[in-house]
C-alpha positions in Angstrom: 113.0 208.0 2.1 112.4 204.7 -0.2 114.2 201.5 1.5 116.7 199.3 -0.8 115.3 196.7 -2.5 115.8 193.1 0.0 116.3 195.8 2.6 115.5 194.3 6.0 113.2 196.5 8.4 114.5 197.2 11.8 112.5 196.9 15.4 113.5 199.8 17.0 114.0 199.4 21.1 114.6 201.5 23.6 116.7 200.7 26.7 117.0 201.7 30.0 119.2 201.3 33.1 118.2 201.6 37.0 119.7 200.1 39.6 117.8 199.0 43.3 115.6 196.9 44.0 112.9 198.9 44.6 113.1 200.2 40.9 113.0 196.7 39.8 110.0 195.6 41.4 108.1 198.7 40.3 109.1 197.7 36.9 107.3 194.2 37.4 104.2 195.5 38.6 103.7 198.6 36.6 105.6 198.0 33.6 102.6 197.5 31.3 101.3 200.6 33.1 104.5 203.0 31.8 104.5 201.3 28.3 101.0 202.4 27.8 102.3 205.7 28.4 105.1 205.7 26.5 103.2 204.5 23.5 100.1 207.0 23.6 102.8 209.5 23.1 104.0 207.5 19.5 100.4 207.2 18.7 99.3 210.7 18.7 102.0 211.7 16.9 102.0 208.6 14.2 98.0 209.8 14.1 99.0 213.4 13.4 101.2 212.1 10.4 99.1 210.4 9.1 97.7 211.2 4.9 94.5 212.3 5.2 92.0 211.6 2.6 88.6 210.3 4.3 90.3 210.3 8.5 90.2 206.6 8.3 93.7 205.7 9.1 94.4 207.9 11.7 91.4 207.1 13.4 92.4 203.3 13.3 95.3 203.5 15.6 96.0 201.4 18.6 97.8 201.0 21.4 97.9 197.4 23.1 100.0 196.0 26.3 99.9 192.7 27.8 95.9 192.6 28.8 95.0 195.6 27.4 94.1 197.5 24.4 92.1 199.6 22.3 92.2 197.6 19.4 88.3 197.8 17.6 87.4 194.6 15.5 85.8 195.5 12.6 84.9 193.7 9.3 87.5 193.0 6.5 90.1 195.2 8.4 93.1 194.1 9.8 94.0 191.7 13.0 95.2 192.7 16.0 99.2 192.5 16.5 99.3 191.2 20.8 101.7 192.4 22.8 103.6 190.2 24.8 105.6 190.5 28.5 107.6 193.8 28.3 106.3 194.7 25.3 103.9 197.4 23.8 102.7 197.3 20.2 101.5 200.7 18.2 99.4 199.5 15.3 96.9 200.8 12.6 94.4 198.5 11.2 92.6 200.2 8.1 93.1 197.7 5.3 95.3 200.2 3.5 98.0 200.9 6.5 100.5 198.8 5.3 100.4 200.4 2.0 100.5 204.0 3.3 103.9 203.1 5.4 105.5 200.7 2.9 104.1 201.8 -0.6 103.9 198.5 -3.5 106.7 197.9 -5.6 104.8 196.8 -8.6 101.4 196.6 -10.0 99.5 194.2 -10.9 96.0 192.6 -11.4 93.2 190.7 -9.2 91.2 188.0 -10.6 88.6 185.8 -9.2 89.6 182.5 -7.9 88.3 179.3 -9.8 85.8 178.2 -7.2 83.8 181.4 -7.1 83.0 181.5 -10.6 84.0 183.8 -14.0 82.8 187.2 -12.4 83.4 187.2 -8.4 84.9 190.6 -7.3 81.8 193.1 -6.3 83.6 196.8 -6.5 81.5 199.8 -6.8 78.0 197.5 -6.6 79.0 196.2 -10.0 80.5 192.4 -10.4 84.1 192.2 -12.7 86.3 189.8 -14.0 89.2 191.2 -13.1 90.4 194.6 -11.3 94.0 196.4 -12.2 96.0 198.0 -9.5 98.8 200.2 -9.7 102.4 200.9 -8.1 102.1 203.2 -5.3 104.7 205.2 -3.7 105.3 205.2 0.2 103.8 207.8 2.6 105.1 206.5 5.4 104.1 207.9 9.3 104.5 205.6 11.8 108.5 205.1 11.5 108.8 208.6 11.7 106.7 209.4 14.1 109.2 206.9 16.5 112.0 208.8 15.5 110.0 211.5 16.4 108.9 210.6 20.0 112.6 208.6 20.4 113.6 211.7 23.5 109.7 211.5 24.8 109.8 208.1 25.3 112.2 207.6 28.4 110.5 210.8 29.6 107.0 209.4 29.8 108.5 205.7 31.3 110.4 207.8 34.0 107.4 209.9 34.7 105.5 206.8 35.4 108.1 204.9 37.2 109.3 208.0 39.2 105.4 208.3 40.6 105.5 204.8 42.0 108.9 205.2 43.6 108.0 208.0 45.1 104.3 206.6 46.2 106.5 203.5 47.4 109.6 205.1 49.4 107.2 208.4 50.3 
């Protein structure tokens, strides 16, 4: 499905209501504990949707709460996105994610910059001037794959929570 042109992207949340105050305080401590959960299940299936050409960009997902992650560093792909309090963030950091969900409107070329001299970009073992790229159309896998998991979400944060209620009132 393409998006409209200035079309804004939306953050999709989902909410839940408990009353007691046990339930609240199991939400404090093990919050981070159900999100993880909760956004294993939106990984796999984001992983499963992904193209497949080499493996690369499925294998690149990631999972992060606050103070934990499996985010792997490695070199020229992408930064980490951190999660803050109440929050968990899916991610995929091969360098070509972003293009995969969103596609590029236009094309275009890349040329060196001034300071590294007349022939700078190194592409195939060869140095060039300048290299072309081309419009590219979106695959995209992670939105769907929310909409997706949207009924296994509250499933897998009630699972969690329901454990520690009934470890706490049991």
């Amino acid at each position: 499905m393409a998006r409209r042109r200035g079309a804004r992207r939306r953050v999709q949340r989902v909410q839940l209501e408990w009353y007691g105050d046990e339930f609240v305080e199991i939400v404090r401590e093990h919050g981070p504990e159900a999100l993880w959960a909760a956004a294993k299940v939106v990984l796999a299936e984001a992983s499963r949707r992904a193209p497949r050409r080499t493996g690369k960009l499925s294998r690149s997902g990631y999972i992060g709460v606050k103070g934990k992650s499996t985010y792997q560093k490695r070199r020229y792909w992408r930064r980490e996105k951190f999660a803050r309090e109440a929050e968990a963030v899916i991610g995929f950091n091969a360098p070509h994610a972003h293009l995969m969900e969103s596609g590029r409107r236009r094309r275009g070329v890349i040329r060196p910059t001034k300071r590294s001299g007349n022939k700078a970009l190194l592409i195939d073992g060869k140095f060039r001037a300048r290299s072309n790229y081309r419009r590219m159309s979106s695959q995209p896998f992670l939105g769907p794959a929310l909409e997706a998991t949207r009924d296994d979400i509250p499933k897998e944060l009630a699972k969690v929570y329901g454990n520690w209620l009934e470890r706490l009132l049991g």
